[in-house]
N, C-alpha and C positions, 0 to 999 in steps of 0.2 A: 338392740343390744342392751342388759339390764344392769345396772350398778355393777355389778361384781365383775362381770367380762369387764366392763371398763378399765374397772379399777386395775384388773392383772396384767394388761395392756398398757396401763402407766406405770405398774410397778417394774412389768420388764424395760424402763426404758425408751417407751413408744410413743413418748409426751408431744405436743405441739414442740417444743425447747427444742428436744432431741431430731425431730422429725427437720428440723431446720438445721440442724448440726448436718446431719449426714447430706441435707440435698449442698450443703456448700462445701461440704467435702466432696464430694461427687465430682462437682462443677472446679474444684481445684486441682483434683488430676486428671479429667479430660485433658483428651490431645487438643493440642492448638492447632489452630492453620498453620500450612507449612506454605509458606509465601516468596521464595525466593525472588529476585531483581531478573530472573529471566535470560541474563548472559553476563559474563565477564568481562570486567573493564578492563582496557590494555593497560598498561603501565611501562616506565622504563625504554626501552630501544624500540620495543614496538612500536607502542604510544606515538615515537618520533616518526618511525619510518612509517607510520598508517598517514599520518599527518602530512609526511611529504609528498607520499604517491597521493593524495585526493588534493594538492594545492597542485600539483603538476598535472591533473587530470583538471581543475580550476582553467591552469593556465592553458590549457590546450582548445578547451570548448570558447575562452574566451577569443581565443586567436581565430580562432574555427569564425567565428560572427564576427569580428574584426575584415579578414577575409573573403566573406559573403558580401560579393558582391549586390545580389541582388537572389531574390527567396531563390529556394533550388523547389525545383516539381519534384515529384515522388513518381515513379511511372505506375500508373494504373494494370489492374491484373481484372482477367478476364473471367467472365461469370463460373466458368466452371471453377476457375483457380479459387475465387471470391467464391464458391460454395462449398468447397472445402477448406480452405482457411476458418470461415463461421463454423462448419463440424466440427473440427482442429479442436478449435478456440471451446467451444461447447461441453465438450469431451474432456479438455483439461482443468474445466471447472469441476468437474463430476469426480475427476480421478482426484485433483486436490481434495475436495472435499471429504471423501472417501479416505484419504490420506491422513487429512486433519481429523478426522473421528475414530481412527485407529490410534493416532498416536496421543491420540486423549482418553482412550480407554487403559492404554501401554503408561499412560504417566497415571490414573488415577489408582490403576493396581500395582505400581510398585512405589506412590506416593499417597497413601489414602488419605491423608491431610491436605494433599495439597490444591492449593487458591492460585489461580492467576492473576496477573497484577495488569490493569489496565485504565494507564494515564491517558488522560484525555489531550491528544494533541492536535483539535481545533477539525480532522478531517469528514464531522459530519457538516460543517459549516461550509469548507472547502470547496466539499464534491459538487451540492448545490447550486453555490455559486457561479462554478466554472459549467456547470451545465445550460445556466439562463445566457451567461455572456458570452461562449461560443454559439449558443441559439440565436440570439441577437446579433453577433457579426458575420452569421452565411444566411440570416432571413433572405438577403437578395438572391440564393441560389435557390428558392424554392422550401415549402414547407418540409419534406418527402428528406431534403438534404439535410437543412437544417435541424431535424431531429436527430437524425445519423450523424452529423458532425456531433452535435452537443452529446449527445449518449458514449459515442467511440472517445470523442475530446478527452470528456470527465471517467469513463472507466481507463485511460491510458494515461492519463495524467502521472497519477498516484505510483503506476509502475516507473517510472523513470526515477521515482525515488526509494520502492519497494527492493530495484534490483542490486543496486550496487549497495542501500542496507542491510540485504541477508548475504551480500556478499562478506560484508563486514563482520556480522556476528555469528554467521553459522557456524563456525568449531569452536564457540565462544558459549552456547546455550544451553541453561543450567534451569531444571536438575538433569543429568545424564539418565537415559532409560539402562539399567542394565539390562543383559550381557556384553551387547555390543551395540554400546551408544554410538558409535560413528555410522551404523548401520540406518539407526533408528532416526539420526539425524538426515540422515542420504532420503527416507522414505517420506519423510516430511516436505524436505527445500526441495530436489529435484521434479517434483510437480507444482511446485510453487513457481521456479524459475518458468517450465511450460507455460504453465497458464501467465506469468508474467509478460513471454517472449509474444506469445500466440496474442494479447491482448493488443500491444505496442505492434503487431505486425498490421490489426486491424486499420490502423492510420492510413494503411495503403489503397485502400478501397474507396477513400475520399478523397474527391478534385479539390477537395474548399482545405485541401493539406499542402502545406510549403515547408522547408525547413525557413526558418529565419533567424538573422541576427539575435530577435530581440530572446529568440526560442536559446540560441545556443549561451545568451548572456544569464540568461534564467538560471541553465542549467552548472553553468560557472559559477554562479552565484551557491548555487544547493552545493558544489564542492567547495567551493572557499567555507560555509558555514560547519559541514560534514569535516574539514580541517581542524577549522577550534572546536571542534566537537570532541577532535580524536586526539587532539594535544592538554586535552584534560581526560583523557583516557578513554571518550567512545560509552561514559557509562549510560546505565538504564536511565530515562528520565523519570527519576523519583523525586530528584531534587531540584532546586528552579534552575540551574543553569542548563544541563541537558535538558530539561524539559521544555525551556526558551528555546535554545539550538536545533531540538528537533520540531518546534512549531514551525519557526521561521525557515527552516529547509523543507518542510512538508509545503508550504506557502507557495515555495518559491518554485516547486516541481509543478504547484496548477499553473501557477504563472505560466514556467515555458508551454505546459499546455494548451492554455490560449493564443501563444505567441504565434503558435502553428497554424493561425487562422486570423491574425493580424498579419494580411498583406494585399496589395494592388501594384497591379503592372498594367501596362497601358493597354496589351493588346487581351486581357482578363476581366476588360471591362465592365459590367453586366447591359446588356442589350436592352432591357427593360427598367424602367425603376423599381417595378415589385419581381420579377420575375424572370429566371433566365432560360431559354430555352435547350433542351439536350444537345441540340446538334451546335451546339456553340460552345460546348463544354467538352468538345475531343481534344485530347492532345497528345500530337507525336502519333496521329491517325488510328490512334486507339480510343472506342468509345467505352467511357468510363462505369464502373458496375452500378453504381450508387447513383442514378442521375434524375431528373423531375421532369416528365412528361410532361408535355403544352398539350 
C-alpha cells in the first residue's frame, strides 16, 4: 500500500486512535450474559410454611430411627425383576438426558445470552468418598458385592437429597421457557424424578442394604438444615449462607447413604473372615440377585 492510500485511510478516520475507539464501542454495547439465580426464593407465608412442613418431615424420620428397633431388611427381588429394574433405571438416564438437552436448546433460543450459574457444593468430593467407604464396609461380602454396594450406595445417595429439592424448587425455576413454561418445566423434572425414583429403587438388589437408625438420623438431619434453609427463603446458593446450608445438607444425604450399610446382627455374621458365601446370604428363602460365588 503506497503513501497516498495511507494517507486517505487516516484522513477518513481509520487511524490506530480511532480503530481503538470503535472496537471499545463495540465491546460496550455487546449483550452481557444473562445469568439468572436459577429459581425463586420463598418469602413471607411461604417461607414459613415450607420451613414447617421440612421440620415436621425432620421430626418424623427422626422418630422413624428413634423407633427402629433394629435395621429393617429390604426384601430382595428376583433376577428377572432385577433385570428390568437395571433397563428401567438405564432408560431413564437416556430420556433425562435427552430431556436435559432439549430444554437447553429451548432456553438457549429464547435466551441467547443466557449463562448458567454453578456453585460448587463439595458433590465431586462427596460422591468419591462415599464410594471407597461403602467399598470398605461390605469388603466382607465379596469383591463382585462390594463394588455394587459402593457404585448403587454412591449413585443413590445424592437422590435422597436431589428428590425433595426439585420438589422444592420446581414451580420456582427461572428464566421461564415461553409459551408454556409449566409445560416446559413438566418435560424437564418428570424424568428427573424417574431416573431419581428408578436409581433409589436400585438399593433393593443389595443384601449389604438395611434401613437404619443412623440412615433415618442422616436424613432428619438434611431436613432440619433444608428447614433454616427455607426460613431464610430456600434461596440459590450464591451467597455464603445457602451456599453453607446446601453443602452441609448435601453431606448429610451421603452420610445416610453409608448408614445403609453400617449394620450387624448376630445371625448376618459373615462365615468367613475375607469372604461370604451365596448360600448364607438368602433371606426370607429368597436368593438374592447381587450375590458372590465361592
Amino acid at each position: 500500500m503506497g503513501p497516498g492510500l495511507s494517507s486517505g485511510w487516516l484522513g477518513r478516520g481509520l487511524g490506530p486512535a480511532d480503530t481503538h475507539f470503535w472496537l471499545a464501542q463495540a465491546q460496550a454495547v455487546a449483550p452481557q450474559p444473562y445469568s439468572p439465580v436459577s429459581w425463586t426464593p420463598y418469602s413471607g407465608g411461604a417461607a414459613i410454611l415450607l420451613a414447617i412442613l421440612l421440620l415436621a418431615l425432620a421430626g418424623g424420620c427422626a422418630y422413624a430411627g428413634r423407633r427402629l428397633a433394629r435395621p429393617l431388611s429390604i426384601a430382595q427381588q428376583g433376577r428377572v425383576a432385577a433385570g428390568f429394574m437395571i433397563a428401567i433405571w438405564l432408560l431413564t438416564i437416556c430420556n433425562f438426558a435427552i430431556a436435559l438437552l432439549l430444554y437447553g436448546l429451548e432456553l438457549k433460543q429464547a435466551y441467547p445470552t443466557f449463562v448458567s450459574r454453578h456453585p460448587r457444593v463439595g458433590t465431586g468430593i462427596d460422591a468419591p468418598v462415599t464410594f471407597f467407604v461403602i467399598l470398605y464396609l461390605t469388603r466382607r461380602w465379596g469383591w463382585r458385592l462390594a463394588l455394587a454396594s459402593a457404585f448403587i450406595g454412591m449413585a443413590a445417595a445424592p437422590m435422597l437429597f436431589e428428590l425433595p429439592f426439585d420438589l422444592i424448587v420446581m414451580r420456582r425455576t427461572i428464566p421461564p421457557l415461553p409459551t408454556y413454561p409449566a409445560i416446559h418445566r413438566l418435560m424437564f423434572f418428570l424424568p428427573l424424578f424417574l431416573m431419581e425414583f428408578s436409581t433409589m429403587s436400585l438399593l433393593t438388589l443389595l443384601p449389604t442394604v438395611r434401613v437404619t437408625a443412623g440412615a433415618c438420623y442422616a436424613v432428619a438431619g438434611m431436613f432440619a438444615v433444608f428447614a433454616l434453609w427455607a426460613a431464610f427463603g430456600f434461596a440459590f446458593p450464591s451467597e455464603p449462607l445457602p451456599l453453607a446450608l446446601n453443602v452441609i445438607s448435601k453431606i448429610l444425604c451421603f452420610v445416610a447413604g453409608i448408614m445403609l450399610f453400617v449394620w450387624r446382627e448376630e445371625g448376618d455374621a459373615p462365615e468367613s473372615e475375607g469372604r461370604r458365601s451365596s448360600g448364607a446370604i438368602k433371606e426370607a428363602g429368597n436368593r438374592p440377585v447381587l450375590s458372590e460365588e465361592t
